[in-house]
Structure formats: structure tokens, C-alpha cells
Biotite code that builds the C-alpha atoms (Angstrom):
import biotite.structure as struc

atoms = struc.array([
    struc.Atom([-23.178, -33.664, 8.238], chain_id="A", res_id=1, res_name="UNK", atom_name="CA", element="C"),
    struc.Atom([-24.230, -36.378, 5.979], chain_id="A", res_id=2, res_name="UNK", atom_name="CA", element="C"),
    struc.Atom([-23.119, -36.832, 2.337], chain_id="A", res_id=3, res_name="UNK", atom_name="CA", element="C"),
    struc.Atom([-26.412, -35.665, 0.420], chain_id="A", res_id=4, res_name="UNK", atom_name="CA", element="C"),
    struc.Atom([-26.564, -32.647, 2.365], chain_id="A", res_id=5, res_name="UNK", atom_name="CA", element="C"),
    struc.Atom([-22.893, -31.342, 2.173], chain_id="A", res_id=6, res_name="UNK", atom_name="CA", element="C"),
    struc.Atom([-22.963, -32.206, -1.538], chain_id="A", res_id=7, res_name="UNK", atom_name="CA", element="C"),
    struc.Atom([-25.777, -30.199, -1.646], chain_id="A", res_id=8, res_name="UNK", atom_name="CA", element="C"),
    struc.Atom([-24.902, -27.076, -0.182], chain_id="A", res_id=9, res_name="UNK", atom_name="CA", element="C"),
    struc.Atom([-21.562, -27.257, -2.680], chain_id="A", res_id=10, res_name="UNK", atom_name="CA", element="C"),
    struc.Atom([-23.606, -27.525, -5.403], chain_id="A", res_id=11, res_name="UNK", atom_name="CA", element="C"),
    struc.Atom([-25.691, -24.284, -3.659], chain_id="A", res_id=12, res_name="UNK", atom_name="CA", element="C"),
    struc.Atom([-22.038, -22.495, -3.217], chain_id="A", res_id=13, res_name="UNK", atom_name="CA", element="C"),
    struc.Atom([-21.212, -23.311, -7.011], chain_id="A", res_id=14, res_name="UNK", atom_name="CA", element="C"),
    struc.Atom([-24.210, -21.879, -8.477], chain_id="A", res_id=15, res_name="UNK", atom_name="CA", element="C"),
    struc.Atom([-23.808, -18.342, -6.541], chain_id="A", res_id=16, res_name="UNK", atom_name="CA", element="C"),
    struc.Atom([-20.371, -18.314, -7.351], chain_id="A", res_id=17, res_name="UNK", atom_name="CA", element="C"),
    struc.Atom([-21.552, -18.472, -10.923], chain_id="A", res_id=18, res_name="UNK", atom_name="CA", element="C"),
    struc.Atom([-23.806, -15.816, -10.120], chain_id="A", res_id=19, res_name="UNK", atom_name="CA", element="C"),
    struc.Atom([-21.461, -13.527, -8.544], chain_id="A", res_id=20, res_name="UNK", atom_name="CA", element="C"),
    struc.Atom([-19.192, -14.269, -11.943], chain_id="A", res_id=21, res_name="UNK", atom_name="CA", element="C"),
    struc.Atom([-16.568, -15.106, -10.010], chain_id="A", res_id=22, res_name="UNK", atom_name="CA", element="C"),
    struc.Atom([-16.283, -18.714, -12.027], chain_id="A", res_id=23, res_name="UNK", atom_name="CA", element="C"),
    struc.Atom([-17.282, -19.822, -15.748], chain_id="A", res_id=24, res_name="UNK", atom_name="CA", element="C"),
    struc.Atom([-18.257, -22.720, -17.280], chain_id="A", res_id=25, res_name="UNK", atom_name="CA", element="C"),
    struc.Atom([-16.119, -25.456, -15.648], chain_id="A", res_id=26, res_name="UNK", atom_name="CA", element="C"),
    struc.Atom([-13.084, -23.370, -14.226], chain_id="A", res_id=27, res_name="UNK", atom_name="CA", element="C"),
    struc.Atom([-12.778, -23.160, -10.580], chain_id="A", res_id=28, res_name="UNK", atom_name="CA", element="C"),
    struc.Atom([-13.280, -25.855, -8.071], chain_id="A", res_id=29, res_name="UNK", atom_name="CA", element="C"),
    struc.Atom([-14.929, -26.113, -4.750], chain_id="A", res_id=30, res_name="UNK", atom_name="CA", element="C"),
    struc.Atom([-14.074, -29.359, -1.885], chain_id="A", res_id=31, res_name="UNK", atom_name="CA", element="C"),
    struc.Atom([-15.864, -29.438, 1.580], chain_id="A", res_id=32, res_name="UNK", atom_name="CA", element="C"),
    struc.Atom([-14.856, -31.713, 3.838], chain_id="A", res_id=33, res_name="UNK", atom_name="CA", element="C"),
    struc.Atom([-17.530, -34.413, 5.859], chain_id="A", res_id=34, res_name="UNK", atom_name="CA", element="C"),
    struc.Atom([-15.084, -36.066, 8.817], chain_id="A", res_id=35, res_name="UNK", atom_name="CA", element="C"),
    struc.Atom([-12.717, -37.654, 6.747], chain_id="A", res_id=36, res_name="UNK", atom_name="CA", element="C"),
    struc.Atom([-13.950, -37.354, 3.631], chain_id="A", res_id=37, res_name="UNK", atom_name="CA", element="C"),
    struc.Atom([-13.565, -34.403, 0.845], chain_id="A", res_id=38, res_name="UNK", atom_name="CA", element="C"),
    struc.Atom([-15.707, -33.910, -1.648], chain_id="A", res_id=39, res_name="UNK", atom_name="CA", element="C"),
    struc.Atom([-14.576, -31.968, -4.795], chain_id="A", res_id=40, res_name="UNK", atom_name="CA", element="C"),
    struc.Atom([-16.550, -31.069, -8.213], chain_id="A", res_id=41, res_name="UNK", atom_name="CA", element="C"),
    struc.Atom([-16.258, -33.090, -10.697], chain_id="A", res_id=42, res_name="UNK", atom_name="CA", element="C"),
    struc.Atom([-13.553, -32.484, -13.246], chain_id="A", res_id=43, res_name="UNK", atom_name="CA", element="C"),
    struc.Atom([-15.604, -30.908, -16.511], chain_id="A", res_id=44, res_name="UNK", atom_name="CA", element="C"),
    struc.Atom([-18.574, -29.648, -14.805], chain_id="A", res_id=45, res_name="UNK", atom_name="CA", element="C"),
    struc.Atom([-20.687, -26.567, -14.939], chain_id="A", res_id=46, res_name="UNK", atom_name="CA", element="C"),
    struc.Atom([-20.970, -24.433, -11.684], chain_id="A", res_id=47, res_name="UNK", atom_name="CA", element="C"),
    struc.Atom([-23.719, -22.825, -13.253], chain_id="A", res_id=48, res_name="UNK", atom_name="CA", element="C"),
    struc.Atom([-25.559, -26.210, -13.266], chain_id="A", res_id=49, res_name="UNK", atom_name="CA", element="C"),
    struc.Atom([-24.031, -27.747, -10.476], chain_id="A", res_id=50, res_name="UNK", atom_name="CA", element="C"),
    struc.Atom([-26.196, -30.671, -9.005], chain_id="A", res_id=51, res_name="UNK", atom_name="CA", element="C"),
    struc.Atom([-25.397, -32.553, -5.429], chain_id="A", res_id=52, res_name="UNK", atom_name="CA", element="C"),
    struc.Atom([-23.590, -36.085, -8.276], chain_id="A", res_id=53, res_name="UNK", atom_name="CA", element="C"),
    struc.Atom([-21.432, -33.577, -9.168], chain_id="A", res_id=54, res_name="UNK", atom_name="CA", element="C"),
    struc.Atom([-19.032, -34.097, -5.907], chain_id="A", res_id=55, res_name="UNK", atom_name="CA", element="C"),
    struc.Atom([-16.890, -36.887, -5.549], chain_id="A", res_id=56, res_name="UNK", atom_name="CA", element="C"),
    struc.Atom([-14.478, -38.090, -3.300], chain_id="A", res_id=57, res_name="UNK", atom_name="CA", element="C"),
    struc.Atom([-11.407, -36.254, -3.491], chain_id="A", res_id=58, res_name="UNK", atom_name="CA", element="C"),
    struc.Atom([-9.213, -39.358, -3.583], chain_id="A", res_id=59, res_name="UNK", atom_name="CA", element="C"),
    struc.Atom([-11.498, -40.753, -6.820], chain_id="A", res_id=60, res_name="UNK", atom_name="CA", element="C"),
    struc.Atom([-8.511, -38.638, -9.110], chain_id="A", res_id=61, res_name="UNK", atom_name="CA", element="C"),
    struc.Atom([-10.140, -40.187, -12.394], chain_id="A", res_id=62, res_name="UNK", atom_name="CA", element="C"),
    struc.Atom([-12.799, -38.116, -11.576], chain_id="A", res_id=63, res_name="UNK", atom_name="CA", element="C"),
    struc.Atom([-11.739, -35.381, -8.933], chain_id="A", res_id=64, res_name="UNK", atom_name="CA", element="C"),
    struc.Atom([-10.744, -31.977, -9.974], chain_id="A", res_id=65, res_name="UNK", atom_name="CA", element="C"),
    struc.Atom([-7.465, -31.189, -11.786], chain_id="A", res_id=66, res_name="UNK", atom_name="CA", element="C"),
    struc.Atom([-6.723, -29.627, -8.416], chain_id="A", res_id=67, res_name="UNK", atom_name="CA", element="C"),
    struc.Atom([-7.011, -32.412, -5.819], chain_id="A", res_id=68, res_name="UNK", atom_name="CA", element="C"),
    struc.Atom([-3.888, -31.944, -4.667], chain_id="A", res_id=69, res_name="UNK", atom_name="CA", element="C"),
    struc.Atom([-4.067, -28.131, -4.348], chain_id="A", res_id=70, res_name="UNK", atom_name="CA", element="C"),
    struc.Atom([-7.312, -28.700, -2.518], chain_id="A", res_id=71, res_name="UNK", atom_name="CA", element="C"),
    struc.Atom([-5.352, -31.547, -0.178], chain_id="A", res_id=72, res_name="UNK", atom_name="CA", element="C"),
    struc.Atom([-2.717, -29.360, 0.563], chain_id="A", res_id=73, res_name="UNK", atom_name="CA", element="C"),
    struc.Atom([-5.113, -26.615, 2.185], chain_id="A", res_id=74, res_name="UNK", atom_name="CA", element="C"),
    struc.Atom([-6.825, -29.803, 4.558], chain_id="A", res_id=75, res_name="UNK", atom_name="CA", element="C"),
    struc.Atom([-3.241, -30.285, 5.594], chain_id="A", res_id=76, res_name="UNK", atom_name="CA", element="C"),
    struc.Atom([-2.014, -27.115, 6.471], chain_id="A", res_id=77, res_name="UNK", atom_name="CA", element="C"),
    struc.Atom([-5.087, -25.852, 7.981], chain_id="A", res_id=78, res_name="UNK", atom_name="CA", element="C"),
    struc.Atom([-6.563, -28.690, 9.437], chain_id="A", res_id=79, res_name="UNK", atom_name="CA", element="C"),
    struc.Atom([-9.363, -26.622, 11.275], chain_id="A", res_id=80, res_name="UNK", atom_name="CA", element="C"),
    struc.Atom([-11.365, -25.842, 8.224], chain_id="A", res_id=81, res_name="UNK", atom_name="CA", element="C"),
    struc.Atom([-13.809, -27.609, 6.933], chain_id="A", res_id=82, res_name="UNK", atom_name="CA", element="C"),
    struc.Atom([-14.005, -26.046, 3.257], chain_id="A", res_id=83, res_name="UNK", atom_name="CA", element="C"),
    struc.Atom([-12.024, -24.651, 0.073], chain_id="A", res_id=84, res_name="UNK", atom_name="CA", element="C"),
    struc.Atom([-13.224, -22.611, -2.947], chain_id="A", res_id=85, res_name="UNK", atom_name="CA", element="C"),
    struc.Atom([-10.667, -22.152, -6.039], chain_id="A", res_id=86, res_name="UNK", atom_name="CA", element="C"),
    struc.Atom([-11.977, -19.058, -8.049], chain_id="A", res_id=87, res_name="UNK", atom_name="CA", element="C"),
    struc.Atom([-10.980, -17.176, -10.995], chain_id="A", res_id=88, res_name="UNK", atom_name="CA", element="C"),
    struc.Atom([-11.963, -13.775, -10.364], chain_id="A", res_id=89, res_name="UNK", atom_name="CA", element="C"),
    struc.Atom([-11.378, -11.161, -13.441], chain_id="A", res_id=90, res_name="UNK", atom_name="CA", element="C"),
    struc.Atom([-11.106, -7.993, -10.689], chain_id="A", res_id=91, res_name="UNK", atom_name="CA", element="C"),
    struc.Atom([-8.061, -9.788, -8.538], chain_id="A", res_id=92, res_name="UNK", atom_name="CA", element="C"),
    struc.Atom([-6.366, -11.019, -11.255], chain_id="A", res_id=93, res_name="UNK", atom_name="CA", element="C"),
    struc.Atom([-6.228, -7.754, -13.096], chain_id="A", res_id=94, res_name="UNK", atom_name="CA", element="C"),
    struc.Atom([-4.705, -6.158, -9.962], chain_id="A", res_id=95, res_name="UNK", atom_name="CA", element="C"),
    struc.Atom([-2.063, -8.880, -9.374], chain_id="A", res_id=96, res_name="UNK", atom_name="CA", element="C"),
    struc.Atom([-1.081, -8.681, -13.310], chain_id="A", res_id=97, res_name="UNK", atom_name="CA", element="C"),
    struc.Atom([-0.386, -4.796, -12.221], chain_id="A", res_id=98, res_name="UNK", atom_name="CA", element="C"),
    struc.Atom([1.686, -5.611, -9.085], chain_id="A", res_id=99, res_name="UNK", atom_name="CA", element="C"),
    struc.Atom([-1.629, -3.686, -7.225], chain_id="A", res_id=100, res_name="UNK", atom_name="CA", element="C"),
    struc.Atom([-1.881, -5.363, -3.396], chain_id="A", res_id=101, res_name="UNK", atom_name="CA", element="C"),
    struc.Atom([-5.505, -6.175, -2.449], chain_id="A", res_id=102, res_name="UNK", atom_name="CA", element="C"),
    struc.Atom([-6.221, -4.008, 1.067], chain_id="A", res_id=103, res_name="UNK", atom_name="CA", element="C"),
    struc.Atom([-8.962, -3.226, 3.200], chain_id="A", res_id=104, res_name="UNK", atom_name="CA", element="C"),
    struc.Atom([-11.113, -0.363, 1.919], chain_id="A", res_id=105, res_name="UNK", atom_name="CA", element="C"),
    struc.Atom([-14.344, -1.500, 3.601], chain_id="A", res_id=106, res_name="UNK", atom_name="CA", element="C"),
    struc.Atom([-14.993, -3.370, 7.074], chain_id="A", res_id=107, res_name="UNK", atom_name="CA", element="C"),
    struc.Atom([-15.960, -6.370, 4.913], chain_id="A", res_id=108, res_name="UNK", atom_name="CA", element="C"),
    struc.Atom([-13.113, -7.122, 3.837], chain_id="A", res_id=109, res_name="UNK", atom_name="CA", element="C"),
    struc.Atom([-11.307, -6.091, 7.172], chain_id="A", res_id=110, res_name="UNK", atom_name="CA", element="C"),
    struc.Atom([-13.102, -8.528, 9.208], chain_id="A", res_id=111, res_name="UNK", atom_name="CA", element="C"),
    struc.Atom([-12.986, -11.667, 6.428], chain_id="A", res_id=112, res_name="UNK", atom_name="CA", element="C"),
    struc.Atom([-9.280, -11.073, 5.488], chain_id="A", res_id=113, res_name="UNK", atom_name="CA", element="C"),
    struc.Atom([-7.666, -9.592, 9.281], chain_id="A", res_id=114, res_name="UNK", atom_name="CA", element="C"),
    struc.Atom([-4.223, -11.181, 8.233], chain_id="A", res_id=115, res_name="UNK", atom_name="CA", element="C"),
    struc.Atom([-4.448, -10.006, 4.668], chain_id="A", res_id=116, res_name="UNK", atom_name="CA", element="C"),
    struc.Atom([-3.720, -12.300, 1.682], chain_id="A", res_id=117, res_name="UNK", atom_name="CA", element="C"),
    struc.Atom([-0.825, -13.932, 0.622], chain_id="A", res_id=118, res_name="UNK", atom_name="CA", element="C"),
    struc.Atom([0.257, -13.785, -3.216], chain_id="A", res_id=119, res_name="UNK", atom_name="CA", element="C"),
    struc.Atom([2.339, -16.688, -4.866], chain_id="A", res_id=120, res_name="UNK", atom_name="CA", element="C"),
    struc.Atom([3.926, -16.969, -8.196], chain_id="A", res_id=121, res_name="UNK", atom_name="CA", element="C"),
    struc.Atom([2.260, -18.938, -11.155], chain_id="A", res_id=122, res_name="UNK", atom_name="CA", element="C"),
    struc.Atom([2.776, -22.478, -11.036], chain_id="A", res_id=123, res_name="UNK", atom_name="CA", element="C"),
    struc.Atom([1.496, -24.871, -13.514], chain_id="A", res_id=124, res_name="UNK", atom_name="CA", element="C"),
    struc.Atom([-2.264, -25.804, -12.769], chain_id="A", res_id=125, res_name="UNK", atom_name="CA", element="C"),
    struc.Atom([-2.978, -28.975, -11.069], chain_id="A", res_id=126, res_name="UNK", atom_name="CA", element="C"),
    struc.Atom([1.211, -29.234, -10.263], chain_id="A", res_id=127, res_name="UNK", atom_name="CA", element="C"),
    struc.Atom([2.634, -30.464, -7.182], chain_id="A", res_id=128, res_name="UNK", atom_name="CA", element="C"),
    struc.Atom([4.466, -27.399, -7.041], chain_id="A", res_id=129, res_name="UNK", atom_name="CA", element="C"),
    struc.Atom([1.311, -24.926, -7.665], chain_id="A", res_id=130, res_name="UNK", atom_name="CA", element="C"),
    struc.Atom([-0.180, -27.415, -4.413], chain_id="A", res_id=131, res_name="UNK", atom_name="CA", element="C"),
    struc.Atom([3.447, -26.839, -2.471], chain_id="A", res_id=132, res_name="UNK", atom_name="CA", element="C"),
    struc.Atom([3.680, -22.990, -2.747], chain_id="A", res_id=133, res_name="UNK", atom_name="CA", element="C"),
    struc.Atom([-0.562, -22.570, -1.574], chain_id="A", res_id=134, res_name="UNK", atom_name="CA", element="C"),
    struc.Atom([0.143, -24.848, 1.149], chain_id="A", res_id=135, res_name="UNK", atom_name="CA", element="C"),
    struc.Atom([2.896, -22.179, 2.828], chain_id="A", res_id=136, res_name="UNK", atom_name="CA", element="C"),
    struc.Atom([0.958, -19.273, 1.676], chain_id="A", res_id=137, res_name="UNK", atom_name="CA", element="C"),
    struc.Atom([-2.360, -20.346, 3.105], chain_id="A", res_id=138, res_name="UNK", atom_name="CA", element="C"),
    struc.Atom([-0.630, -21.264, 6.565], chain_id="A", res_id=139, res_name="UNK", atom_name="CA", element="C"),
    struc.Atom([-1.603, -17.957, 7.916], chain_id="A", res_id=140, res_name="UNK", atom_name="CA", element="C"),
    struc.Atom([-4.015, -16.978, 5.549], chain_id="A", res_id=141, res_name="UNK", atom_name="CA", element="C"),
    struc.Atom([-7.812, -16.910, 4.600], chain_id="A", res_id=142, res_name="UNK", atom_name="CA", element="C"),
    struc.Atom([-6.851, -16.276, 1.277], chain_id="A", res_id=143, res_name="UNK", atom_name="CA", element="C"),
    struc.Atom([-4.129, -16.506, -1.607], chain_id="A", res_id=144, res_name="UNK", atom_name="CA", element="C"),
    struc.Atom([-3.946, -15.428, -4.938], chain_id="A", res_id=145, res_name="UNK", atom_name="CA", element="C"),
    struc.Atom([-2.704, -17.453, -7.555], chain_id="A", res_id=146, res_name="UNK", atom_name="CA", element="C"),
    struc.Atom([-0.512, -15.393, -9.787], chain_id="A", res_id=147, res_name="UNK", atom_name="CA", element="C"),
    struc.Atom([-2.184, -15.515, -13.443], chain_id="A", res_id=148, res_name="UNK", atom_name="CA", element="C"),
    struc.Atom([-4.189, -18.191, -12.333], chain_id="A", res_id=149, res_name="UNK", atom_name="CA", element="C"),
    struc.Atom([-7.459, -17.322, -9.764], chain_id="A", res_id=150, res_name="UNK", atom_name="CA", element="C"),
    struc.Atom([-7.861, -17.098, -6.057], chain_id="A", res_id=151, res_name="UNK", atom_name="CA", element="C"),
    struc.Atom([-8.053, -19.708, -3.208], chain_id="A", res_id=152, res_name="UNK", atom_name="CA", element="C"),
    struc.Atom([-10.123, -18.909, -0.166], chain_id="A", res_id=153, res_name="UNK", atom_name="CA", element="C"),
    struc.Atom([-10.801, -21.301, 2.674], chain_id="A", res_id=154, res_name="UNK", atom_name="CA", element="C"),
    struc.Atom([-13.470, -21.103, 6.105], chain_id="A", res_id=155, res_name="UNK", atom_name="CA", element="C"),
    struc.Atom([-14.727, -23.511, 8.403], chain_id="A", res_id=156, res_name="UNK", atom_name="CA", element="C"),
    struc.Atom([-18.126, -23.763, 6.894], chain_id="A", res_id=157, res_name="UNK", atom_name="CA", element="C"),
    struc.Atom([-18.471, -23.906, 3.122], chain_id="A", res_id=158, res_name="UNK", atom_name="CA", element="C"),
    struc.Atom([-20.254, -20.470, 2.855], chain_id="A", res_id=159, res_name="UNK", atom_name="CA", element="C"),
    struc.Atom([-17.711, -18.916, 4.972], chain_id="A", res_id=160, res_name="UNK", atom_name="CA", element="C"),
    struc.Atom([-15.051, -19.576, 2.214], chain_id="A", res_id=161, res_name="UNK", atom_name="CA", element="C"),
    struc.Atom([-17.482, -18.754, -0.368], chain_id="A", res_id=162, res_name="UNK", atom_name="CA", element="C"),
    struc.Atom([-18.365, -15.241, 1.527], chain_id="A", res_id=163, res_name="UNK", atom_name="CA", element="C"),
    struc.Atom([-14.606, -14.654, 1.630], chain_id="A", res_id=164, res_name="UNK", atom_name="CA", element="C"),
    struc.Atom([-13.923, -15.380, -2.365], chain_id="A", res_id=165, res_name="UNK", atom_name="CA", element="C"),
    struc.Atom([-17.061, -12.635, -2.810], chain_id="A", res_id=166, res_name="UNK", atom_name="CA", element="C"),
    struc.Atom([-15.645, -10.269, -0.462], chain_id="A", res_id=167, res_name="UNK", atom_name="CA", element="C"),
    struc.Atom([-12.290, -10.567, -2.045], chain_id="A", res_id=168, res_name="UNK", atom_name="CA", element="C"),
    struc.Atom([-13.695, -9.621, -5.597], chain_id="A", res_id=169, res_name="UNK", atom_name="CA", element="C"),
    struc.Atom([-16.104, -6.915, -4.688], chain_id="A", res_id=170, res_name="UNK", atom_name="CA", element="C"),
    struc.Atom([-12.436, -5.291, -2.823], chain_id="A", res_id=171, res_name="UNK", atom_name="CA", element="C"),
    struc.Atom([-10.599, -5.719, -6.188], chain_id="A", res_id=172, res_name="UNK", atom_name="CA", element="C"),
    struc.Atom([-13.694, -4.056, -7.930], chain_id="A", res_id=173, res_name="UNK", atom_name="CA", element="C"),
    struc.Atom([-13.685, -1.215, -6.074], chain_id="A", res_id=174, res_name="UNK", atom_name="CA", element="C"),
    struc.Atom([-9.792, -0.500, -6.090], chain_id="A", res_id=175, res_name="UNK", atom_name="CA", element="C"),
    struc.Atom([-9.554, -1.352, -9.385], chain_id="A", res_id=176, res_name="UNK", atom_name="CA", element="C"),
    struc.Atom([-12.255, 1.276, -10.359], chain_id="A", res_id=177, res_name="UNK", atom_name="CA", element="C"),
    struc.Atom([-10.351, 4.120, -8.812], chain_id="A", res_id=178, res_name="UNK", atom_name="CA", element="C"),
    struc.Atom([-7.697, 2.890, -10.816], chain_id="A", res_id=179, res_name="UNK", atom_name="CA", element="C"),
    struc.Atom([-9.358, 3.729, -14.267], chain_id="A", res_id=180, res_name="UNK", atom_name="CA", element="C"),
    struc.Atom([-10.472, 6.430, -12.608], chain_id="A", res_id=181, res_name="UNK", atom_name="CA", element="C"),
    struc.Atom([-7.512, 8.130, -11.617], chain_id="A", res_id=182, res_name="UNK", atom_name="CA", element="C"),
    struc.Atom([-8.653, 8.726, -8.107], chain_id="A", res_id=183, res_name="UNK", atom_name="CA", element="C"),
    struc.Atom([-6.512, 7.463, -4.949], chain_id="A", res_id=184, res_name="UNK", atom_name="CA", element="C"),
    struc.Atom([-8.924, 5.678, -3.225], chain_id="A", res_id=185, res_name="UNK", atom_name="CA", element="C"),
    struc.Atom([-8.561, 5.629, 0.757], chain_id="A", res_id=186, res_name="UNK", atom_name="CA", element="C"),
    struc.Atom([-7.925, 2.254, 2.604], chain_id="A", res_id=187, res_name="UNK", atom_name="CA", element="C"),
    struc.Atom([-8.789, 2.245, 6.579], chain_id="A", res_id=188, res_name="UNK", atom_name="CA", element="C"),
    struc.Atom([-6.454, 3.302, 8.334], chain_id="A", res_id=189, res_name="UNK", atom_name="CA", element="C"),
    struc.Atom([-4.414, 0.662, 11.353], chain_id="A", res_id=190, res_name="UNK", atom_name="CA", element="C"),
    struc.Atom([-6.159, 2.652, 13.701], chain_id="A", res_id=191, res_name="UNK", atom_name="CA", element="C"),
    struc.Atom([-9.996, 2.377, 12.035], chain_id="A", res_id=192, res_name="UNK", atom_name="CA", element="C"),
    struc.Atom([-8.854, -1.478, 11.527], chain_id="A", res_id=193, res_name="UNK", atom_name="CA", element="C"),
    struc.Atom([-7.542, -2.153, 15.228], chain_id="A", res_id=194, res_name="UNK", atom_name="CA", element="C"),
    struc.Atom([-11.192, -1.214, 16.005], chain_id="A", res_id=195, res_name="UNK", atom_name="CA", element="C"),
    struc.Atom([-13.074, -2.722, 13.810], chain_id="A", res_id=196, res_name="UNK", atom_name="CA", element="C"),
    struc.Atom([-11.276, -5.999, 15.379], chain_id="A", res_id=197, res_name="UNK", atom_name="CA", element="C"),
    struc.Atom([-12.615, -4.933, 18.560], chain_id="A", res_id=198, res_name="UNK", atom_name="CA", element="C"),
    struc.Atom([-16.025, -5.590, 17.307], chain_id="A", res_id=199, res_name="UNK", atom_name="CA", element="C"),
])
């Protein structure tokens, strides 16, 4: 893919994260990688706003992200995907705070998240540590949650791992609204899940 292109689509991804409310302002971070480049956002800039010179390269740390490394650590553990998206989504957050696990109520979120999603514990932002503990977690993973922090999602195209960071919050929405409504909502069952697999 060349560079004006895949800097393009992040800034695309950025702006309907924004939309989806899923980021604000500057938080969050996005990184796709072109062969063996990745490009990040900028440290300090809007997703809302986001333009293709607001990517750099991942190893330009003056500029890069706070989470570089976090984002490195994904490359390196899952070296078949091609893009991660750091989010801070209110929904997933509020569940984790409550010790509430995030499962499959609809085939959405079945077919994004088959393995489920791994949960860590809060490490300082931008940390080698906070980088160490997502680098297990994400191993076997599409997804992990970063306690009191946000959510990290990864896919082999840049809107798969985008898709999965939406699916992930729209889940959290909906549990978290039979929550405050003091309904028990119904997750699918292994059997509705083994064949939605199928599919």
C-alpha cells in the first residue's frame, strides 16, 4: 500500500471513531502498518480532524504517540496484523470499573471477538509495563481492555480493528443498559455460538 494512501485511510478510521464517540479530542491512538513501516497519530492531535500529516513513523518518538511502545508490542506478538486502534470507550470502561465481563449477546460480537477479550490491570500510560502486560494479553486475542484506561483492538486491515473497537462498545452499551435497568439480559448460548462459527 503506499504511504499517502494508508495515512489516509487512518486519518478516515480516526474521524469515525470520533463519530462513534469512542475517542475525544486527542486521547486514543491508531498505527497501521505499510511493510515495515508503522505509522501512528501524532502525539496532540484531534481524531475529529485527523488529516493523512498527522501519521508518522512509529520510531519518530519525538513525535509518535505516548503509546509507541504499546502499539510495538502488538506488531510483535501478533505479527500477522497489519493494524492497531487504542480507544477509550465510556460503555467498556464502566463495566470493567464494576468487575462486569464483556460477552457475546449478539452475532456481532460473536464473530469479531470468537476468543473473547482479555482484561489486564492498569498500568501507567505509555509504560513499558502497560506495553508488557498487552503484549501477553493480546497473544490470543482480538481485543484487551485496559483496566481504567481504554480498549486495544487489533485486525489485519485497519477497518477490521476499527469494526472490532465499534463492536466492542455497542456490546458494553447494550449490557450495560440492562444493568440500569435491572433486567438480566441473555447472552448466546455455547450452542447458538458453536453455530454461528459454522457460518
Amino acid at each position: 500500500m503506499q504511504r499517502c494512501n494508508i495515512k489516509r485511510k487512518l486519518a478516515e478510521c480516526a474521524k469515525e471513531l470520533a463519530k462513534e464517540g469512542l475517542v475525544s479530542a486527542a486521547s486514543g491512538n491508531i498505527s497501521a502498518k505499510d511493510g515495515k513501516i508503522i505509522y501512528i497519530k501524532k502525539s496532540g492531535t484531534s481524531f475529529k480532524k485527523a488529516k493523512a500529516q498527522y501519521f508518522v513513523d512509529i520510531n519518530n518518538t519525538a513525535l509518535a504517540s505516548i503509546e509507541h511502545k504499546l502499539h510495538k508490542a502488538c506488531y510483535k506478538a501478533r505479527p500477522g496484523i497489519k493494524a492497531v486502534v487504542h480507544t477509550h470507550p465510556v460503555s467498556i470502561l464502566t463495566l470493567s470499573s464494576l468487575g462486569v465481563k464483556l460477552k457475546a449477546v449478539t452475532i456481532d460480537f460473536a464473530i469479531y471477538f470468537k476468543n473473547g477479550i482479555n482484561i489486564i490491570k492498569y498500568a501507567a500510560p505509555g509504560s513499558g509495563q502497560l506495553a508488557l502486560l498487552t503484549k501477553k494479553a493480546i497473544k490470543n486475542k482480538n481485543a484487551v481492555i485496559l483496566k481504567n484506561h481504554g480498549l486495544v483492538t487489533i485486525g489485519k486491515t485497519i477497518e477490521e480493528a476499527m469494526m472490532r473497537s465499534i463492536i466492542a462498545e455497542r456490546e458494553a452499551k447494550l449490557i450495560l443498559a440492562s444493568i440500569l435497568l435491572k433486567r438480566n439480559i441473555k447472552y448466546l448460548t455455547r450452542k447458538q455460538l458453536m453455530s454461528i462459527y459454522k457460518i
